[in-house]
N, C-alpha and C positions, 0 to 999 in steps of 0.2 A: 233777213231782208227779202223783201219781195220784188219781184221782179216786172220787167215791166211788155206791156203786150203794144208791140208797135202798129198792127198788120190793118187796124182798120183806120191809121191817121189818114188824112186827106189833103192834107196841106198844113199852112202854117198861118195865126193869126197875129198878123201886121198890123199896127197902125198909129198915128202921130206920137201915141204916147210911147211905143216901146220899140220902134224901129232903128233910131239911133241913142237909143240912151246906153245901151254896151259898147258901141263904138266911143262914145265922150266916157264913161267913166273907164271902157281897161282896152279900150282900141279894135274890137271886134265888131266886122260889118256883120247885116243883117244875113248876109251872102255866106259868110265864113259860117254862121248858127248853120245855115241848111246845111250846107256841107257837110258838118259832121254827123248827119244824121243817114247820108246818102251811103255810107264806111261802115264796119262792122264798129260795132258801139255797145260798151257795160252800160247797161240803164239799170238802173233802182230806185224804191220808192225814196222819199226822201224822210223819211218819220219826224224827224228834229224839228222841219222847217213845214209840216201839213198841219196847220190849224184850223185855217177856215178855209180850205180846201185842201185836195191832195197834190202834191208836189212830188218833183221826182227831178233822178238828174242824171246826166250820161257824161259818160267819157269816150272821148273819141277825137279822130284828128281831121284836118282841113285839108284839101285838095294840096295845097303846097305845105303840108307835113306838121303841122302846128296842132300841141297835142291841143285840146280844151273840155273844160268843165262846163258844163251849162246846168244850170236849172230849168224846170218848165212844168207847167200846169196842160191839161187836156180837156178843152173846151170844144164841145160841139164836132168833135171828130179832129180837132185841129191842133195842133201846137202852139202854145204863148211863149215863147220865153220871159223867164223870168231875168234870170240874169246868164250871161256869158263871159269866161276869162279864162286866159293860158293854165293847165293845170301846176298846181302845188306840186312837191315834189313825192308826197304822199301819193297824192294820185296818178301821177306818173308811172311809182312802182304798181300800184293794183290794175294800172289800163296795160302797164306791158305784161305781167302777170297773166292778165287774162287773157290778154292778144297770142301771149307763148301756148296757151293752152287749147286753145282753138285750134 
């Protein structure tokens, strides 16, 4: 797996379409995405799920301790989420894994 390079995002790309649509489908505000990106965060590419672009996804947790999975594409220097939601219990083990290793 490859890893992923944060250091030249700029922000994050918002807008009608994907603002709250993780909120309605798994309950996760736009606010709670940034969040976990502000915390130390496993990023990797996502191979399964990069077809027509590349995709990639982080584990990390939210200001009041909520671990999450998010997907997300990299557009223009910016962050899309793709999708966001509480992690599995798989990913749970490889974010505390990683967190212990740090």
């Amino acid at each position: 797996m490859s890893s992923v390079d944060l250091s030249e995002i700029q922000g994050f790309d918002w807008d009608q379409g994907n603002i709250h649509k993780n909120e309605k489908k798994h309950g996760v505000t736009w606010k709670e995405c940034e969040e976990v990106f502000v915390g130390k965060v496993y990023a990797s590419e996502d191979i399964k799920h990069s077809k027509k672009e590349i995709r990639y996804y982080v584990l990390g947790t939210t200001f009041q301790g909520r671990d999450m999975f998010i997907s997300f594409t990299i557009r223009s220097n910016k962050i899309r989420i793709i999708s966001a939601r509480s992690q599995n219990k798989k990913e749970r083990i490889k974010f505390t894994n990683f967190s212990q290793a740090i």
